[in-house]
N, C-alpha and C positions, 0 to 999 in steps of 0.2 A: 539385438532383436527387439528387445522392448521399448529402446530410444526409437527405432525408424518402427516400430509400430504407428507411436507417439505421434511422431512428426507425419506420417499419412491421417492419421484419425486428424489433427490440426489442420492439416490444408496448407497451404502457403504461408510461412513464416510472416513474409511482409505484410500479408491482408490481415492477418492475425496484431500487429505491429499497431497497425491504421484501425483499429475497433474501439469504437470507443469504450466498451469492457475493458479491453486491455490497458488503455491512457488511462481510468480511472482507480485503476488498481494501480498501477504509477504512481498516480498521483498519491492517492491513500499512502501506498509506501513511503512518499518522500515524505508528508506531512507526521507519519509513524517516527519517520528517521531524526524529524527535526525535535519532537516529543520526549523521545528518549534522550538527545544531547539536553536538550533543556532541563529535565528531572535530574537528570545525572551528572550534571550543574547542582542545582540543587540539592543533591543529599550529597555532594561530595566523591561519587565512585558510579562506575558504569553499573545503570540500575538493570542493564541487559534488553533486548531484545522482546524476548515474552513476555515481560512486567511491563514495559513502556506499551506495547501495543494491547494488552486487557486494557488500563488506563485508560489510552488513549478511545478505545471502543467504548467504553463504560461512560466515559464524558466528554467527548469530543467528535466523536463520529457522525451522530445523528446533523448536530450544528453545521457540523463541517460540510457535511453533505448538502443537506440543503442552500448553503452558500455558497458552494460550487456547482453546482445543478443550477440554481440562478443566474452565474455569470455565463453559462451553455448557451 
């Protein structure tokens, strides 16, 4: 019931797909993904998930954004 809520309140998967809200929270993620291998590189063990992305928001986000918002 609350998944095909979901999917009517959403609309069309694939127009949702093509938004650029959507690519950019994409993109966010992959650049979060890449964040965390690298730190946890660095201290030796998976720093996880929720630590790597505060991190990555607390020093990396604002930068990031607006150099990708530039190459748009």
């Amino acid at each position: 019931m609350r998944r095909a809520r979901l999917k009517s309140d959403l609309g069309d998967d694939a127009a949702l797909r093509r938004s650029n809200i959507y690519r950019e929270f994409l993109a966010e993620k992959e650049e979060i993904l890449k964040h965390k291998w690298l730190e946890s590189e660095k201290a030796g063990h998976d720093i996880g998930y929720d630590r790597a992305l505060i991190d990555w928001i607390m020093n990396h986000r604002e930068k990031w954004r607006t150099a990708h918002r530039n190459k748009a």
